[in-house]
C-alpha positions in Angstrom: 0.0 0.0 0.0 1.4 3.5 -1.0 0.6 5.2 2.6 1.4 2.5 4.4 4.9 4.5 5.9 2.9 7.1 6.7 2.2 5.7 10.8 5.3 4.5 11.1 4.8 1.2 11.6 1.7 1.7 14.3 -0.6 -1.0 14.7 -4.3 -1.0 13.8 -7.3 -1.2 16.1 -9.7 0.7 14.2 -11.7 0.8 10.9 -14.0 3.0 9.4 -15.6 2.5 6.3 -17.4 5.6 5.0 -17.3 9.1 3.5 -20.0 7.6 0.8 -21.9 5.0 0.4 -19.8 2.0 1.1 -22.8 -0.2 1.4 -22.8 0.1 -2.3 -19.6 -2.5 -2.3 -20.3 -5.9 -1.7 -19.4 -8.1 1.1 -17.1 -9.8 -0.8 -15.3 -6.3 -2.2 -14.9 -5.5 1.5 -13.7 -8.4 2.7 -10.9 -7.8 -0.2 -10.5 -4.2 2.0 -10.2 -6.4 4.7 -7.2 -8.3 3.1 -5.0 -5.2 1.6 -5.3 -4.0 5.2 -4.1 -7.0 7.2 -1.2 -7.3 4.6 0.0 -4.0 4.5 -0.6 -3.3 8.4 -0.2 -5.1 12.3 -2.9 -5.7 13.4 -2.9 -7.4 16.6 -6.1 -6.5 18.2 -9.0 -4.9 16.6 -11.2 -3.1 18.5 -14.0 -1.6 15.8 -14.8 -2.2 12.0 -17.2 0.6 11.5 -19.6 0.6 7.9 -21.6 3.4 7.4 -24.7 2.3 5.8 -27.8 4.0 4.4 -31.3 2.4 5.0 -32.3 1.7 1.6 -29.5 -0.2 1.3 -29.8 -3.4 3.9 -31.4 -6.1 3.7 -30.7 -9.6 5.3 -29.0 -11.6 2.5 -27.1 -8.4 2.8 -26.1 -8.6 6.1 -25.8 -12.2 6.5 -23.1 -11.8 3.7 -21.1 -9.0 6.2 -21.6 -11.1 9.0 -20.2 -14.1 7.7 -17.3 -12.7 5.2 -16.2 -9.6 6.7 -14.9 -8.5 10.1 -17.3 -5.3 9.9 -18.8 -5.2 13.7 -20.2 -2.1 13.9 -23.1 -0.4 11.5 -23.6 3.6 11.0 -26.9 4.3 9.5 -27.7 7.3 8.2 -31.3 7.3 9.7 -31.1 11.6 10.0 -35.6 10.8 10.8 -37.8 8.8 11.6 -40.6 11.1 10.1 -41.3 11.0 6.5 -41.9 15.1 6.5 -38.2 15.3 7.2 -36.9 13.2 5.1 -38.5 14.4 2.0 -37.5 17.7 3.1 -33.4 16.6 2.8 -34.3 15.0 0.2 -33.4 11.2 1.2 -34.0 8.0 -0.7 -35.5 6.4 2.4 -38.5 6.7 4.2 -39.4 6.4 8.2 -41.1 2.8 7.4 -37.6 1.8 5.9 -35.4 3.6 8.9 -37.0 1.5 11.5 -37.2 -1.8 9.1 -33.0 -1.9 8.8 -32.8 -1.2 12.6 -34.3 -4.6 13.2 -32.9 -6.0 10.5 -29.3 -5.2 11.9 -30.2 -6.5 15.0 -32.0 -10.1 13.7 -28.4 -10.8 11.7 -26.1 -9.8 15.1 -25.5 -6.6 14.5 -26.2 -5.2 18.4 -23.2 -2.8 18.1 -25.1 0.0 16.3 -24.7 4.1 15.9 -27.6 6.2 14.1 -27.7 9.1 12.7 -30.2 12.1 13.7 -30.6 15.9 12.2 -32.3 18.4 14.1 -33.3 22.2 13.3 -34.7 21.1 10.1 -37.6 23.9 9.5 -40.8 23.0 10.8 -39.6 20.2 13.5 -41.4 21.3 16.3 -39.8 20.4 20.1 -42.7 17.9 20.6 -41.8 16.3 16.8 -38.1 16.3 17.9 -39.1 14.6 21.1 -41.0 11.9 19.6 -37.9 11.1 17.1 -35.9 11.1 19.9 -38.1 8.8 21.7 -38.4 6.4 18.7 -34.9 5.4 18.4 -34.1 5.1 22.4 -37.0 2.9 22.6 -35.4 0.7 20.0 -32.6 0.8 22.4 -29.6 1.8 19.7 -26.9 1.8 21.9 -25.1 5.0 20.2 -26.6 7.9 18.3 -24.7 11.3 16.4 -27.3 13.6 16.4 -26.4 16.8 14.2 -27.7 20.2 13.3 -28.9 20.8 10.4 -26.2 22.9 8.0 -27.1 23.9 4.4 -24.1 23.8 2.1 -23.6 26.2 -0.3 -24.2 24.7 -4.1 -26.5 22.1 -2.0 -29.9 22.1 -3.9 -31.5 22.7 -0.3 -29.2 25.7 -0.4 -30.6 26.9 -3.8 -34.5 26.4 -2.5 -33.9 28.5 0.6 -33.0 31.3 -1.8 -35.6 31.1 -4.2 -37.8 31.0 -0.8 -39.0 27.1 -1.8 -38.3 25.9 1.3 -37.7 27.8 4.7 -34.2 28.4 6.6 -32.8 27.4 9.3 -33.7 29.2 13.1 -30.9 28.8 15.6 -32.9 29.4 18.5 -35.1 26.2 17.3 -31.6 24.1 16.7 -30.5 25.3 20.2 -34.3 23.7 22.1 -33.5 21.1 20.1 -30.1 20.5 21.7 -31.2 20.8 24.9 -34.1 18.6 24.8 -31.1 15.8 22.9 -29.4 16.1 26.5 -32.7 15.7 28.9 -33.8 13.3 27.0 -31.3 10.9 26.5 -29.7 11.3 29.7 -33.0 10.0 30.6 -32.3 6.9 29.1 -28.8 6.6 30.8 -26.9 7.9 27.5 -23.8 9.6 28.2 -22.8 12.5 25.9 -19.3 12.0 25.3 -18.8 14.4 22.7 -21.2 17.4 21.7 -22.9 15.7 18.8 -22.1 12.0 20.4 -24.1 9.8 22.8 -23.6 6.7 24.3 -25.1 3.9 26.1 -21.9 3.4 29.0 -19.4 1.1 26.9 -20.9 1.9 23.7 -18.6 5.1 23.4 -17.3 5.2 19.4 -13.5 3.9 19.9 -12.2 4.9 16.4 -14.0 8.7 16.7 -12.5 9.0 20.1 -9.2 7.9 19.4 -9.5 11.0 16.3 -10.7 13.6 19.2 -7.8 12.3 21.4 -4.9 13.2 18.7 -4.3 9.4 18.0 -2.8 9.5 14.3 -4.6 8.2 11.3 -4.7 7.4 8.0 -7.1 7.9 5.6 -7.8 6.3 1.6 -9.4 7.4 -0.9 -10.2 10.9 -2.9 -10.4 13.9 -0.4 -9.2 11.5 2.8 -7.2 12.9 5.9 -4.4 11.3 7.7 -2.7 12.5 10.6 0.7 11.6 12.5 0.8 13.8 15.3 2.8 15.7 12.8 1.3 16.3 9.9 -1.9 16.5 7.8 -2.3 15.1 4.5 -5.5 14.9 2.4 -5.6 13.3 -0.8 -7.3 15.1 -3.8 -10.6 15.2 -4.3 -11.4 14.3 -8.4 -11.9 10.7 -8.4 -10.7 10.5 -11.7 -7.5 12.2 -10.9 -7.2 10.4 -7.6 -7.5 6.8 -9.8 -5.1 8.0 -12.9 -2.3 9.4 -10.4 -2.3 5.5 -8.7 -2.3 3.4 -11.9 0.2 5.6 -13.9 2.3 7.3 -11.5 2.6 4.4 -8.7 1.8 7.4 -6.1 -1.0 8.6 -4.0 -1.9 12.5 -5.3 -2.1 14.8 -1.7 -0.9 18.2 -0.3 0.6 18.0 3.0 1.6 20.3 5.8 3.8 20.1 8.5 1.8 21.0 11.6 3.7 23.6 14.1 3.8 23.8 18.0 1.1 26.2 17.5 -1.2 24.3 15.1 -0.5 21.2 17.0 -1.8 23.0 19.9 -5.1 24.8 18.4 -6.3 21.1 16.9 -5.8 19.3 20.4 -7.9 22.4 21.7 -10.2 22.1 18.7 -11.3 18.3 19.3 -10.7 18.3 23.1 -12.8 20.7 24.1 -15.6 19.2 22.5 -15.5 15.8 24.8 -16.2 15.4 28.6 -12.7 14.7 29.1 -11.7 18.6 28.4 -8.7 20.1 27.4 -6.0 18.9 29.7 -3.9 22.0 30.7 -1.8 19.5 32.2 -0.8 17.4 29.0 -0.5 21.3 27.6 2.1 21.8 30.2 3.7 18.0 29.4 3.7 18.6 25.5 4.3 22.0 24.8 5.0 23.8 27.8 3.7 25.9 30.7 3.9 29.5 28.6 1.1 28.2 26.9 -1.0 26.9 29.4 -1.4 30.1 30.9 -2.3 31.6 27.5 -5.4 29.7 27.2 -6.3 30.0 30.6 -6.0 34.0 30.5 -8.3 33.6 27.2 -10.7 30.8 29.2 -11.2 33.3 32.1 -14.1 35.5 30.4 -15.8 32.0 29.4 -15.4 30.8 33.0 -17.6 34.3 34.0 -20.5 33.2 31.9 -20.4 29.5 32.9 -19.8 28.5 29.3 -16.8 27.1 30.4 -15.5 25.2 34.1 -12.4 24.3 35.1 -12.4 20.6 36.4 -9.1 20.0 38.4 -6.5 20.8 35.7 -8.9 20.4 32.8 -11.1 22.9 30.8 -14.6 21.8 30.1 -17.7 23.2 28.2 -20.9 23.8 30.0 -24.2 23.4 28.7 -24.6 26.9 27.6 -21.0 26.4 26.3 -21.7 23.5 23.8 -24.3 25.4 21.6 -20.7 28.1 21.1 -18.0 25.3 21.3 -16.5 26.1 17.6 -16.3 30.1 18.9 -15.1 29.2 22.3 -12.4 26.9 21.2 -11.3 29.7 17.9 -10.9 32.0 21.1 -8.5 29.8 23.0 -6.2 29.8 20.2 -3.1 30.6 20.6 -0.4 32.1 18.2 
């Protein structure tokens, strides 16, 4: 494999299929995923094979197949509703009938090691809608669910609709109830939210997403993939074409790299740390880069820490509540430089 060098050797204890629709490939193409990986990587223990997967796509002679042939243990569906309104409205293949049918289905061929995905703030959700979502897929007791707020995408055809005034825009102060009733709700349940936009039944926490949130390097395949060493960032190009052609006739992987300095490697550790439970440890600061710095965040964290968007937990900084619903704001104004 041409990226192989790239971890230096590290062993591999995560997978994750996705960025797509890998449920497109067969079981039998994946298991062929399987086999470049093992040969071109140690492996000596792994923890999670994650597939994302779209509802329209499952069905059991399906997933028998990636039980039986593949070492995939661990299914993302792309759910984003369990309400047709919704879905029509993002514009998804599926319908609510079909979300709840591949749950299920998952489950009857052994796959009990599930995540789903959920959008709130989509125009017209009322808090009472959202709650009854919510409700639907705890009560089918998925042990791990991402729940997002809606974005629209510039060139999106959603995008192009809210400007021609076909469809309504998005209201923060709706995304924000939303939000709030995601945390009463499943904490009802006994979900834990590990990371702003993650919850988890206790032991059901995402290993290979947590491992990216703690600065564990990575490597990513495929057109407009990430890796990162600690060190550095790559990212592969996005044209599949181009991606494909550069591999057959050049032998070499097409991507632009950076080498990441103290400072960058600093801002990304606050970036993705600050968005778990676990904080941004001043102390690992102080380990890693040095004490200079720790007191530059904590000069910048001290106006946070007056609203109660942000707490100080022993020697770690932590979001509030109120904090989450600013945590890309908060974190741009720890930066250092």
């Amino acid at each position: 494999m041409l990226a192989k060098d790239y971890l230096h050797g590290a062993s591999i204890e995560t997978v994750y299929l996705g960025g797509g629709t890998p449920s497109l490939l067969s079981p039998q193409e994946i298991q062929s995923i399987w086999h470049a990986i093992t040969e071109n990587f140690p492996v000596t223990q792994l923890l999670e094979f994650t597939m994302e997967t779209n509802p329209d796509d499952l069905n059991s002679e399906y997933l028998a197949l990636l039980r039986e042939l593949t070492p995939v243990n661990r299914l993302s569906i792309g759910i984003q509703s369990f309400r047709d309104e919704d879905l029509q409205y993002m514009n998804r293949a599926h319908n609510a009938e079909q979300a709840i049918k591949c749950i299920q289905l998952a489950r009857e061929s052994g796959f009990d090691n599930l995540t789903v995905d959920l959008i709130y703030g989509i125009p017209g959700l009322s808090n009472e809608a959202w709650r009854e979502n919510l409700e639907r897929v705890l009560q089918l007791q998925v042990p791990h669910v991402s729940a997002y707020a809606l974005t629209v995408e510039e060139g999106t055809a959603l995008s192009y609709a809210i400007r021609k005034g076909k469809q309504s825009n998005i209201n923060d102060a709706d995304a924000a109830a939303h939000f709030n009733i995601l945390l009463d709700l499943t904490a009802s349940y006994g979900y834990l939210p590990y990371e702003i936009s993650n919850l988890a039944l206790p032991g059901h926490e995402a290993v290979h997403n947590t491992n990216y949130w703690k600065g564990v390097p990575y490597l990513g395949i495929g057109p407009s993939a990430h890796s990162y060493n600690g060190h550095s960032r790559r990212w592969n190009v996005a044209n599949n074409m181009q991606y494909i052609h550069t591999i057959l006739q050049l032998d070499r992987i097409p991507y632009e790299e950076e080498q990441l300095t103290v400072t960058q490697q600093i801002n990304e550790y606050i970036m993705t740390s600050l968005r778990t439970i676990w904080g941004c440890d001043l102390q690992y600061i102080h380990t890693q880069w040095g004490e200079v710095y720790v007191h530059k965040i904590m000069n910048a964290a001290s106006s946070y820490m007056k609203q109660q968007w942000l707490r100080k937990e022993q020697e770690k900084i932590v979001l509030t509540r109120s904090g989450k619903l600013f945590a890309d704001a908060i974190a741009a104004e720890l930066f250092v430089d």
